[in-house]
TORTORDREN-121766 format. One line per 8 residues: number of its first residue (from 1); for each residue x, y, z of C-alpha. Coordinates in pm, whole numbers, always signed. Layout:
BEGIN
NUM = X Y Z ~ ...
END
This chain:
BEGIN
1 = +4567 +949 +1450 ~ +4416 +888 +1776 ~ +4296 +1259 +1806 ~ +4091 +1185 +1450 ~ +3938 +887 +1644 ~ +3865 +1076 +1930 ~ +3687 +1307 +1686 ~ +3501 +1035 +1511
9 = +3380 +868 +1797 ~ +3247 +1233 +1925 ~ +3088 +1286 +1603 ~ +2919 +925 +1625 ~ +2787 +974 +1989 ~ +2596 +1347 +1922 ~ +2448 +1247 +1581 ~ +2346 +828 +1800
17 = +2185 +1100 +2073 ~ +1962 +1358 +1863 ~ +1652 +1174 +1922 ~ +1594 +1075 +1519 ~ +1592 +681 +1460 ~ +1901 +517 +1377 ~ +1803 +361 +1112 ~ +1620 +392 +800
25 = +1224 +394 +876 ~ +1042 +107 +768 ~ +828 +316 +504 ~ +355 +189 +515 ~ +103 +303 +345 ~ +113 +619 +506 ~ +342 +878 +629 ~ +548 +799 +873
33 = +708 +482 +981 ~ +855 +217 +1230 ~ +1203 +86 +1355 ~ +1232 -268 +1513 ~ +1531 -450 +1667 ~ +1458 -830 +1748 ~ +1647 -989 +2023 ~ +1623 -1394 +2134
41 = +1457 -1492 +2464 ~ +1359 -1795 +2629 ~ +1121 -1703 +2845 ~ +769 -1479 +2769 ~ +770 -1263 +2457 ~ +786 -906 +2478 ~ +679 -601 +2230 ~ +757 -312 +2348
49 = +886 +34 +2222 ~ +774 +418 +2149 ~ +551 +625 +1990 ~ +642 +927 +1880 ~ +571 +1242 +1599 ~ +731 +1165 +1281 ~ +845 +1572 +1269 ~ +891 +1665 +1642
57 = +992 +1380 +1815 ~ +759 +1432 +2086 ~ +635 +1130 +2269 ~ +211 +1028 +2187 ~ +38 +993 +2499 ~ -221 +742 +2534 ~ -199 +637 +2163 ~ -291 +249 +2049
65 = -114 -33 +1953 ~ -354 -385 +1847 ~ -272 -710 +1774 ~ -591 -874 +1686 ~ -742 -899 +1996 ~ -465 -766 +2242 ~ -461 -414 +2297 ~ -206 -159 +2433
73 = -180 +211 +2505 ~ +132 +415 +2575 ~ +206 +626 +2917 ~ +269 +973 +2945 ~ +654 +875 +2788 ~ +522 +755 +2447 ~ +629 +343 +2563 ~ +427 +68 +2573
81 = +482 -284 +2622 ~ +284 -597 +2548 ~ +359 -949 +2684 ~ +297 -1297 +2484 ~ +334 -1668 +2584 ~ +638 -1816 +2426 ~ +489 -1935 +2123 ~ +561 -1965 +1720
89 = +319 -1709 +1657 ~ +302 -1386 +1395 ~ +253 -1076 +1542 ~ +150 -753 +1301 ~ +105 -445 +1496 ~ -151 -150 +1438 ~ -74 +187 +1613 ~ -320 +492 +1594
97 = -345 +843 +1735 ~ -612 +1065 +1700 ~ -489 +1316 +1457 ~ -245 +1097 +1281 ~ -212 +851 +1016 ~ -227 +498 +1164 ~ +114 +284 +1106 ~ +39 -113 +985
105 = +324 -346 +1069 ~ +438 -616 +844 ~ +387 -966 +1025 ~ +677 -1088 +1246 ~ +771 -1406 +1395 ~ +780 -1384 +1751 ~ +926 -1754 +1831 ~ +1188 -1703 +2111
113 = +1190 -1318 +2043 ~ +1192 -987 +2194 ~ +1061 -690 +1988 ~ +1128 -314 +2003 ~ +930 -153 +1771 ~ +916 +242 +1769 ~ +659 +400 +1583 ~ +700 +753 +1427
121 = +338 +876 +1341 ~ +274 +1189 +1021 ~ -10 +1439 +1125 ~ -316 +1390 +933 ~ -357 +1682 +774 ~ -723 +1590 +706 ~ -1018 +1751 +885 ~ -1210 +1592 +1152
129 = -1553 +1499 +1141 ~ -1737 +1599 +1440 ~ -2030 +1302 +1433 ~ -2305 +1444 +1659 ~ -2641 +1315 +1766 ~ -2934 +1460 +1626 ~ -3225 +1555 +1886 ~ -3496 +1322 +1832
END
Protein backbone atom coordinates (compact mmCIF):
# COMPACT_ATOMS: atom_id res chain seq x y z
CA UNK A 1 0.00 0.00 0.00
CA UNK A 2 2.42 2.56 0.93
CA UNK A 3 4.83 1.54 -1.97
CA UNK A 4 1.59 2.36 -4.48
CA UNK A 5 1.59 5.81 -2.73
CA UNK A 6 5.05 6.26 -3.02
CA UNK A 7 4.45 5.57 -6.71
CA UNK A 8 1.57 7.93 -7.04
CA UNK A 9 3.05 10.71 -5.45
CA UNK A 10 6.25 10.14 -7.94
CA UNK A 11 3.98 10.02 -10.79
CA UNK A 12 2.22 13.38 -9.53
CA UNK A 13 5.56 15.31 -8.98
CA UNK A 14 7.22 14.51 -12.80
CA UNK A 15 3.93 15.09 -14.72
CA UNK A 16 3.43 18.89 -11.77
CA UNK A 17 7.30 19.52 -13.19
CA UNK A 18 7.15 19.13 -17.18
CA UNK A 19 6.77 22.73 -17.75
CA UNK A 20 2.92 22.40 -19.39
CA UNK A 21 0.21 24.39 -17.25
CA UNK A 22 -1.57 22.64 -14.66
CA UNK A 23 -4.58 23.39 -15.56
CA UNK A 24 -6.87 23.61 -18.37
CA UNK A 25 -6.02 26.89 -20.54
CA UNK A 26 -8.43 29.52 -20.44
CA UNK A 27 -9.30 29.16 -24.32
CA UNK A 28 -9.67 33.53 -26.49
CA UNK A 29 -10.29 34.28 -29.59
CA UNK A 30 -7.17 32.99 -30.72
CA UNK A 31 -4.83 30.21 -30.28
CA UNK A 32 -3.38 29.86 -27.35
CA UNK A 33 -4.37 30.73 -23.88
CA UNK A 34 -3.90 31.86 -20.16
CA UNK A 35 -3.80 30.31 -16.55
CA UNK A 36 -4.52 32.55 -13.46
CA UNK A 37 -4.45 31.75 -9.72
CA UNK A 38 -5.88 34.67 -7.47
CA UNK A 39 -4.63 34.99 -4.01
CA UNK A 40 -5.98 37.76 -1.16
CA UNK A 41 -3.73 40.65 -0.08
CA UNK A 42 -4.03 43.61 1.93
CA UNK A 43 -1.60 45.63 0.86
CA UNK A 44 -0.76 46.86 -3.12
CA UNK A 45 -2.12 44.65 -5.89
CA UNK A 46 0.07 42.63 -7.89
CA UNK A 47 -0.19 40.97 -11.59
CA UNK A 48 2.37 39.17 -12.34
CA UNK A 49 3.22 35.86 -14.22
CA UNK A 50 4.85 34.37 -17.64
CA UNK A 51 4.83 34.43 -21.07
CA UNK A 52 5.58 31.72 -22.86
CA UNK A 53 5.09 29.61 -26.56
CA UNK A 54 1.95 27.76 -26.54
CA UNK A 55 4.08 24.61 -28.37
CA UNK A 56 7.66 24.96 -26.92
CA UNK A 57 7.41 26.31 -23.72
CA UNK A 58 10.06 28.71 -24.26
CA UNK A 59 9.94 31.92 -22.35
CA UNK A 60 8.92 35.47 -24.80
CA UNK A 61 11.38 38.01 -24.23
CA UNK A 62 10.40 41.50 -24.18
CA UNK A 63 6.74 40.69 -25.11
CA UNK A 64 3.66 43.16 -23.84
CA UNK A 65 1.18 43.04 -21.43
CA UNK A 66 -1.55 46.48 -21.28
CA UNK A 67 -4.03 47.39 -19.10
CA UNK A 68 -5.51 50.47 -20.54
CA UNK A 69 -3.02 52.78 -19.91
CA UNK A 70 -0.39 50.71 -17.81
CA UNK A 71 2.05 48.93 -19.70
CA UNK A 72 4.47 46.01 -19.00
CA UNK A 73 7.14 44.00 -20.79
CA UNK A 74 8.70 40.71 -19.72
CA UNK A 75 12.66 40.10 -18.96
CA UNK A 76 14.81 37.80 -20.57
CA UNK A 77 12.76 34.87 -18.24
CA UNK A 78 9.35 35.43 -19.93
CA UNK A 79 7.92 37.25 -16.18
CA UNK A 80 6.55 40.34 -15.72
CA UNK A 81 4.94 42.02 -12.98
CA UNK A 82 2.67 45.02 -12.66
CA UNK A 83 1.76 46.83 -9.38
CA UNK A 84 -1.82 48.56 -8.57
CA UNK A 85 -3.12 50.64 -5.58
CA UNK A 86 -5.42 48.60 -3.48
CA UNK A 87 -8.51 49.42 -5.10
CA UNK A 88 -12.03 47.72 -6.33
CA UNK A 89 -10.97 47.97 -9.74
CA UNK A 90 -11.29 45.47 -13.06
CA UNK A 91 -8.30 44.62 -14.59
CA UNK A 92 -8.40 42.85 -18.36
CA UNK A 93 -5.03 42.13 -19.63
CA UNK A 94 -3.70 42.29 -23.35
CA UNK A 95 -0.40 40.41 -24.11
CA UNK A 96 1.30 40.57 -27.63
CA UNK A 97 4.46 39.29 -29.30
CA UNK A 98 5.58 40.01 -32.53
CA UNK A 99 4.93 36.89 -34.41
CA UNK A 100 2.11 35.65 -32.34
CA UNK A 101 -1.48 35.88 -31.85
CA UNK A 102 -2.25 38.42 -29.08
CA UNK A 103 -4.13 36.79 -25.87
CA UNK A 104 -7.33 39.15 -24.47
CA UNK A 105 -8.11 38.51 -20.83
CA UNK A 106 -11.56 38.39 -19.49
CA UNK A 107 -12.00 41.29 -16.82
CA UNK A 108 -11.05 40.45 -13.19
CA UNK A 109 -11.67 41.97 -9.94
CA UNK A 110 -8.61 42.94 -8.37
CA UNK A 111 -10.13 44.11 -4.79
CA UNK A 112 -7.68 42.72 -2.14
CA UNK A 113 -6.07 40.37 -4.81
CA UNK A 114 -2.95 39.03 -6.13
CA UNK A 115 -2.90 37.73 -9.74
CA UNK A 116 -0.69 35.20 -11.56
CA UNK A 117 -1.58 35.08 -14.89
CA UNK A 118 0.65 33.01 -17.42
CA UNK A 119 0.15 33.51 -20.89
CA UNK A 120 0.84 30.74 -23.53
CA UNK A 121 1.03 32.57 -26.99
CA UNK A 122 0.20 30.30 -30.81
CA UNK A 123 2.62 31.45 -33.67
CA UNK A 124 0.94 33.45 -36.21
CA UNK A 125 1.29 31.64 -39.01
CA UNK A 126 0.42 34.74 -41.09
CA UNK A 127 2.97 36.70 -43.12
CA UNK A 128 4.37 39.93 -42.13
CA UNK A 129 3.94 43.04 -43.79
CA UNK A 130 7.08 44.88 -44.19
CA UNK A 131 5.50 48.74 -44.26
CA UNK A 132 8.31 50.81 -45.83
CA UNK A 133 8.65 54.45 -46.68
CA UNK A 134 8.48 55.45 -50.09
CA UNK A 135 11.32 58.02 -51.31
CA UNK A 136 9.71 61.21 -51.86
Amino acid sequence: MIKRIFKSLALILVFSCNGYPQEELNPTRNKGGYTFSKMEVEEDLQVSGFVLDLETKEPLTEAFIVDGCFKTKTDSTGHYAMSFKNSDMDLYLKCSFIGYYPIETKDFNLKNSALEIDFYLSPDDRPLIDCMKVPD
